[in-house]
N, C-alpha and C positions, 0 to 999 in steps of 0.2 A: 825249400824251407816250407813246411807244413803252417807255421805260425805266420807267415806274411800277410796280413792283411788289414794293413794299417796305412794307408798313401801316405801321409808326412813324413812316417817310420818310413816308410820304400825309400824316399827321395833322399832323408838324411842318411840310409846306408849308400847310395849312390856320393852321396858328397864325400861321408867317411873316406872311401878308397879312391875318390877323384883327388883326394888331398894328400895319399900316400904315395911316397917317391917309390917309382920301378913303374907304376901304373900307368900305361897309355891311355887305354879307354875302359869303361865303364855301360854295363846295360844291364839296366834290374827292372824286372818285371815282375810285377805284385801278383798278375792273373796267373802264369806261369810259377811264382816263388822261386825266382831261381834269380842269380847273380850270374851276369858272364862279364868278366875280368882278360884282358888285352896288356900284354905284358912286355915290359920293357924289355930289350935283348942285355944278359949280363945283370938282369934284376936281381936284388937281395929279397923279395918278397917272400914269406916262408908260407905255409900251411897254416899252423899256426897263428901268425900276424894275423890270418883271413879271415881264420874263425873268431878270432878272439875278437876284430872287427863286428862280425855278424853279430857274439855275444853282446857287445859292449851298447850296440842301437836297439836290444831287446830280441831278438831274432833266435832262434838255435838253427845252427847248422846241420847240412846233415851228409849224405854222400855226396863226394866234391869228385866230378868227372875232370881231369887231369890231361895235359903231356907234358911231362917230362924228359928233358936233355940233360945226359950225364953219362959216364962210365960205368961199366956192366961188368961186373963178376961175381961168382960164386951166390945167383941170384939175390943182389944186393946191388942197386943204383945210389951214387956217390953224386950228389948234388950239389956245390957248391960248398964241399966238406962236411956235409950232414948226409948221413947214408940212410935209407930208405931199404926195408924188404920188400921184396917182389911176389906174388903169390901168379904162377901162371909159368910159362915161359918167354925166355927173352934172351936175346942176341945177346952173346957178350962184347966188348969192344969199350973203345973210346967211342964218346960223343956222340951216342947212341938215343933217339929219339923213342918214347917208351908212349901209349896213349892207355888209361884206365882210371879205375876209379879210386876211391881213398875214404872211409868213413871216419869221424872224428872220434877216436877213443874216449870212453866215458873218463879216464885216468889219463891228466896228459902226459903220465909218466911210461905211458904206454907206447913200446915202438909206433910207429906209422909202418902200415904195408898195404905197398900199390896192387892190385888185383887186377893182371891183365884179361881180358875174354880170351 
């Protein structure tokens, strides 16, 4: 996040997602601007929820480096019944571990698509 640089704003998005269920742990660093999120196994936490998170304490999100576990077909990962495109290549399968990045659309009606390296 380009805009972090507020300590009290850092600390209340830390509390933000210390207080949202699925979340283990929590590390935000205002030097760096970035957020790193520790995830319950079987969490409902969406993309979504995280940004709208960031938005809500003044913040704009920006590329969200990712992995996600989920079912692989026809370059399209299934996540918890919310499908995701894939840009890259990737293994198809059940329960397939995927690592890349995700930029938040300016239109949240806009698909999400994972961008593997």
């Amino acid at each position: 996040m380009k805009d972090m640089n507020c300590p009290s704003c850092s600390e209340s998005l830390g509390k933000a997602f210390e207080k949202m269920r699925g979340v283990k742990h929590v590390e935000v660093s205002m030097k760096d601007g970035t957020v790193v999120l520790d995830l319950a196994d079987q969490n409902r936490v969406t993309l979504e929820q995280v940004w709208d998170t960031v938005k809500r304490i003044g913040f704009t999100p920006g590329e969200t480096k990712v992995i996600v576990r989920g079912a692989v077909k026809d370059s399209l990962i299934t996540v918890l019944e919310k499908t995701i495109g894939i840009e890259g290549s990737a293994p198809e399968g059940e329960n397939v571990e995927l690592k890349g990045t995700i930029t938040p659309p300016p239109d949240p009606r806009t698909p999400i698509k994972l961008r593997i390296p």
